[in-house]
Steps between C-alpha positions, in 0.01 A plus 500: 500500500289368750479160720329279308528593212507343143665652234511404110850451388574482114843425321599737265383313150182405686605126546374450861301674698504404893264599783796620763395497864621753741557472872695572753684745308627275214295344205444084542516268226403130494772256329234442202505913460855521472573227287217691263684813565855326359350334265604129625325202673445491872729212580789720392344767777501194728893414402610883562292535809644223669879587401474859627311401842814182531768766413427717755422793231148573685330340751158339472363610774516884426428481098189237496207537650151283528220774367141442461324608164146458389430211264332556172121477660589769714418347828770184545845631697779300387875533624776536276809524564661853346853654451663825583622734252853428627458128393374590166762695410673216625398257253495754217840527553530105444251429221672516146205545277384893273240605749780448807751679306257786447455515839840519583562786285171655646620484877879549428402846357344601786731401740758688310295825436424457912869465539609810283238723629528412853128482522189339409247671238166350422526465141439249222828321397459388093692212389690494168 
């Protein structure tokens, strides 16, 4: 993947589909885009955001980040602020609703197949 670039993600049954920024190595998500991708409201992204930064679990300063996108007209910048792939898995961790629990059955199946094969492998992980 390159900087900058936006990639279409799509839950398995076709549900949501999310425009997924990438930079700096990770993908970036705005707390309306993850409450879309767990299916939930973004106060509850709010809630979880500010328990994990006040426990200590992450720190704000290294998974959120002020980006600038292009408005609809194509010519307005606007700043928004975005989070880290470590602070969505964060919250997807947190949120109790089906597309968070698909998710979590998503990423725990890679970790584990990373974990018994000792090694990453680009490959496309299917849900049950």
């Amino acid at each position: 993947m390159k900087q900058g670039e936006i990639i279409l993600y799509q839950t398995q049954d076709n549900q949501t589909a999310l425009e997924v920024r990438f930079e700096e190595g990770t993908v970036w998500l705005t707390q309306k885009q993850i409450a879309e991708l767990f299916g939930t409201k973004r106060p509850a992204i709010t809630k979880h955001m500010i328990n994990i930064y006040k426990s200590g679990e992450l720190i704000e300063n290294s998974t959120c980040s002020i980006l600038e996108h292009m408005g609809a007209s194509g010519i307005q910048k606007y700043q928004t602020q975005y989070y880290n792939l470590d602070a969505i898995l964060s919250v997807g961790y947190r949120v109790n609703s089906k597309n968070a629990t698909q998710f979590r059955i998503w990423a725990n199946s890679i970790l584990k197949s990373y974990l018994l094969k000792g090694y990453a492998v680009r490959q496309q992980f299917v849900t049950a």
